[in-house]
N, C-alpha and C positions, 0 to 999 in steps of 0.2 A: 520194224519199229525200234528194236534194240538198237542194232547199228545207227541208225538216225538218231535218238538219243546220244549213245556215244561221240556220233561227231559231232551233234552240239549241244554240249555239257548245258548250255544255258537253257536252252530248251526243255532236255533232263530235267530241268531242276522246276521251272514252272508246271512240266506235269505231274510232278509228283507231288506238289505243293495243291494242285487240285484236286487232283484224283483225292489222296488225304484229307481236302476238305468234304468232298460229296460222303465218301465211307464212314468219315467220322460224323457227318449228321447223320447217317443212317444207321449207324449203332446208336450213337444217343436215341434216334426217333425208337427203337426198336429196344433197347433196354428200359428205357421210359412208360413205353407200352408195357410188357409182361411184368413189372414193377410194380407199378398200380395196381392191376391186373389181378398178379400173384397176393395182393395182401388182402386177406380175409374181412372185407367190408363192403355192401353195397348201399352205395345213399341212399337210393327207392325203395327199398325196403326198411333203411333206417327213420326215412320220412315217416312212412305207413307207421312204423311200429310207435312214433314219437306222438302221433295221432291218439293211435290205441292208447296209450298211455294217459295222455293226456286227459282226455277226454271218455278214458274208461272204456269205450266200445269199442267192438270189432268191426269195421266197417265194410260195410254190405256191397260184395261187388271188387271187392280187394283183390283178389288175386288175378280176375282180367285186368285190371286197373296196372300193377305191376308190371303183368308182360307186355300190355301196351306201351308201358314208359321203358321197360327194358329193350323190346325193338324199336325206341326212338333212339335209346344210348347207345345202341352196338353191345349189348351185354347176352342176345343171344345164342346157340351154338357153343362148338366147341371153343377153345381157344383161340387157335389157330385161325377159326373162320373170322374171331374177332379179330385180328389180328389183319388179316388177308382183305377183310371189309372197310378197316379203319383205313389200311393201306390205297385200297380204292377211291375212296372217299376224301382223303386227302390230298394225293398228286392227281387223279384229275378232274377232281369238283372244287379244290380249296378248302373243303370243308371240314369243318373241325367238331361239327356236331351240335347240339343245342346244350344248353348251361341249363346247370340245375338249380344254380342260384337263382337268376331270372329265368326260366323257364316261361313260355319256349323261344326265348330272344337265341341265337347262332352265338357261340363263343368267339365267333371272328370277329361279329358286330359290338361286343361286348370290350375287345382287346382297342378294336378302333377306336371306339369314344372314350378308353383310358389312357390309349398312349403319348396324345397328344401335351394330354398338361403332366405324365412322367418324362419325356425328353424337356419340354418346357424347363419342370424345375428341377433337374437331374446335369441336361448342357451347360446349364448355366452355374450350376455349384461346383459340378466336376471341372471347368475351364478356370472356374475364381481361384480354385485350391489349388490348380496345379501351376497357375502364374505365379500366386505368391508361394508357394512351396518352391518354385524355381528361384524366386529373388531374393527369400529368407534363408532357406537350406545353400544358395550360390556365397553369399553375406557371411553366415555363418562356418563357411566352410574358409575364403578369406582370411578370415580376420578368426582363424580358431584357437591365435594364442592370447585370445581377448576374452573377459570374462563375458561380455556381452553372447559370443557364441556358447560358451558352459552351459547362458543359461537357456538361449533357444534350445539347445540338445537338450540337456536336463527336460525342460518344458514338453516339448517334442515324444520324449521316452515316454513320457507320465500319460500325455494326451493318447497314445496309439495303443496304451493297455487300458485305457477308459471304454467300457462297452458304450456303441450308437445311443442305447435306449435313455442311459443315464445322462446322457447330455442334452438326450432331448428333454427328458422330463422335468431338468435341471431350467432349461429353456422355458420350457412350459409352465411352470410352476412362480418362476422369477418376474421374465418378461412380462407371460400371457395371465397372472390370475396374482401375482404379489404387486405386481406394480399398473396391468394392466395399459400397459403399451400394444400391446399385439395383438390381432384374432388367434383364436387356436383351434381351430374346428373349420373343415371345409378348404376350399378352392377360392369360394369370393362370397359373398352375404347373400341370402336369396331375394334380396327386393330388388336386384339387377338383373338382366338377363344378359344372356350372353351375346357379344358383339366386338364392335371395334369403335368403343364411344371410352371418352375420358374417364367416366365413373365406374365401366366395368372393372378396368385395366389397371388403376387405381386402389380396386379391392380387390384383384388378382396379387397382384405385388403383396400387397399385405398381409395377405394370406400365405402367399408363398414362402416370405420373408423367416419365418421362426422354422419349417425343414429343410429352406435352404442353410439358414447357418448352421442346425447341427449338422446335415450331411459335409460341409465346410468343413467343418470342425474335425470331423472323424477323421476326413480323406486326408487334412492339411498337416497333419504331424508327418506321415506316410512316404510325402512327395519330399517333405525337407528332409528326413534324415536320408532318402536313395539321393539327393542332391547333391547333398554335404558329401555323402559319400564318394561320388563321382567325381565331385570337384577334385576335394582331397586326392585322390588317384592321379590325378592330372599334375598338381603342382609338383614343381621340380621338374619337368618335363623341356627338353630343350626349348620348345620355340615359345615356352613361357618366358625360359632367362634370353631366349632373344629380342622378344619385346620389352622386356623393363630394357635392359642394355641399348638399346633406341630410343628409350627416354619415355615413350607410352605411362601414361596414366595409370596409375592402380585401376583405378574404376574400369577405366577401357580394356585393361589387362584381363579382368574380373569379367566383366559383360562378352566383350568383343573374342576372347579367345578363350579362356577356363571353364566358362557358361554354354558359351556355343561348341566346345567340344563335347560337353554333356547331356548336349539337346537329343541326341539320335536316340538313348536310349527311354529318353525321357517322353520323348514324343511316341516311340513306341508304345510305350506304357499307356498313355494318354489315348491313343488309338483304340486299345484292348479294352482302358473301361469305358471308353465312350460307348463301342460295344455291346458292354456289361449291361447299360443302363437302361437297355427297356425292359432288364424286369423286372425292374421298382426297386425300390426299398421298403422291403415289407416291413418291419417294427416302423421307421420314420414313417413313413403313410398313414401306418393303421392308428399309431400317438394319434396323428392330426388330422386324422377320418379324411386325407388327401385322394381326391381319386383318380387315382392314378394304374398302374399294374398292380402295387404294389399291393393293395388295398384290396382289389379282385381279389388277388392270390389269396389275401389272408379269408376273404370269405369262403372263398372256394376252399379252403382246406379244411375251416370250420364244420362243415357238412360233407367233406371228401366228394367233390366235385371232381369227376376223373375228368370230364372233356376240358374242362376250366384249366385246371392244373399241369393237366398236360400238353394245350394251345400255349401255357406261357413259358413253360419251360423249353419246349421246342423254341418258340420266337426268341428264345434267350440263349439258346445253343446255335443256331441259324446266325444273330446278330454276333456275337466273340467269333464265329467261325467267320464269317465273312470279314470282319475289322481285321483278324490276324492274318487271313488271307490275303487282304490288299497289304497290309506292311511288308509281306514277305516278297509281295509280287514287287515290290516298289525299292524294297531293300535295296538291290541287286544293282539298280539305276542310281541310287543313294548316294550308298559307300563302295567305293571301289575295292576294300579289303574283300566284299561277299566274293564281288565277280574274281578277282584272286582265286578265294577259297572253293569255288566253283568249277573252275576253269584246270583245277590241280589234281 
């Protein structure tokens, strides 16, 4: 197997790029597990006790109640056998266990009717922000002996030490309840149901509109200034002064060759948070009670939901490992410098 590697460097290089994906989901699955695991809190019993409390009595029949719910969660046994069972139960049943938020709805079932409206309004803000972060940060990187770029950069610096929360709240506070433009609560109004008719899709948008611009917002300083910066690197570069010396356009100079030598890592990027993005954005979601992952997450952590918390962070380690694993498989075919550096 070694020699066969050797002779073909490229080959090397795709298995080890796998193998490194399978191992490192399997440490994450498995540091995630004993994590949880290891920190002194059990929801079932914090339920129970939240009761007692509540309601002042001790309730009759509690502690079979308990170990019922605990051999539905895997909280059984030793450690290990948690461990060894959760392992079972996930590679060859799928199963990720029942949620204790909805109990006894499955956590998988729970991940599937949220993920759809988080890539929804996640694709479409993470794609707005990195075109115009490519066109402003490309722009500004041009033209940076122009006060016009000062002040996208200036702009830019300010926006990316702004925490998500404050821009959304800023959003919410302005649009959604000062001026009253926006909904700010929810997915779409409940006197719709869902479908594929004018009036759903209509209060879909609308709804979406105020976490898509702050997640915009946050991402969009991020992409201009790695933009600017890549630009910047390039100019001065020979076959920059060969095309202006051919007469070429600024603009064309700008798009056609400064931009598009900047795309490959840009698009990398782009690949990785696409990635990122099914596990929500937990503050933006939970602002606009969007439901999404991100929203899950924040309930499930509310009440330390282990199954809940640990189907999304698995799904969120699973989804970057595989995105960075197709860029790497694809690099190689790309840019001719990798198979170079491969091949050396």
């Amino acid at each position: 197997m070694r020699k066969l590697l050797r002779k073909y460097p490229v080959l090397g290089y795709y298995f080890n790029k796998v193998f490194t994906y399978f191992v490192t989901i399997f440490g994450a699955l498995t540091i995630t597990f004993f994590m949880f695991r290891l920190i002194p809190s059990n929801p079932i019993q914090n339920w129970v006790m939240s009761l007692e409390r509540q309601y002042s009595v001790t309730i009759e029949g509690g502690d079979a109640m308990i170990n019922r719910y605990k051999e539905q969660f895997g909280l059984t046994g030793t450690l290990w056998d948690q461990y060894v069972g959760y392992l079972r139960q996930l590679i060859l049943k799928g199963d990720l266990g029942p949620s204790f938020i909805a109990f006894p709805t499955p956590v998988q079932d729970l991940m599937i009717a949220a993920i759809p409206w988080t890539i929804a309004l996640l694709s479409v803000s993470i794609i707005i922000s990195w075109s115009l972060g490519l066109l402003i940060g490309s722009t500004a990187a041009w033209f940076r002996d122009k006060s016009v770029s000062d002040i996208i950069t200036n702009v830019s610096i300010g926006l990316s030490q702004v925490p998500s929360y404050l821009i959304a709240l800023f959003l919410v506070l302005f649009l959604g309840y000062q001026w009253k433009l926006l909904p700010t609560r929810g997915a779409f109004d409940a006197q719709y149901q869902i479908g594929w008719n004018l009036d759903f899709i209509r209060s879909v948008i609308a709804h979406s509109f105020l976490p898509a611009l702050a997640i915009v917002m946050v991402s969009l300083s991020g992409w201009i200034l790695s933009t600017r910066s890549l630009v910047i690197s390039n100019i001065g570069e020979d076959y920059l002064i060969y095309a202006e010396a051919k007469g070429l356009k600024p603009r064309k100079i700008m798009i056609g060759y400064a931009l598009r030598n900047a795309m490959l890592p840009q698009a990398t990027g782009l690949a990785l948070t696409m990635g990122s993005m099914v596990s929500g954005q937990l503050l933006i979601e939970s602002m606009f009670v969007y439901p999404g992952l991100g929203q899950v997450m924040s309930r499930a952590i509310a009440i330390f939901d282990y199954n809940t918390m640990m189907g999304i962070i698995i799904l969120s380690v699973v989804s970057v490992m595989t995105a960075s694993l197709i860029v790497d498989l694809l690099l190689p075919a790309i840019d001719p410098r990798i198979r170079t550096a491969i091949k050396a």
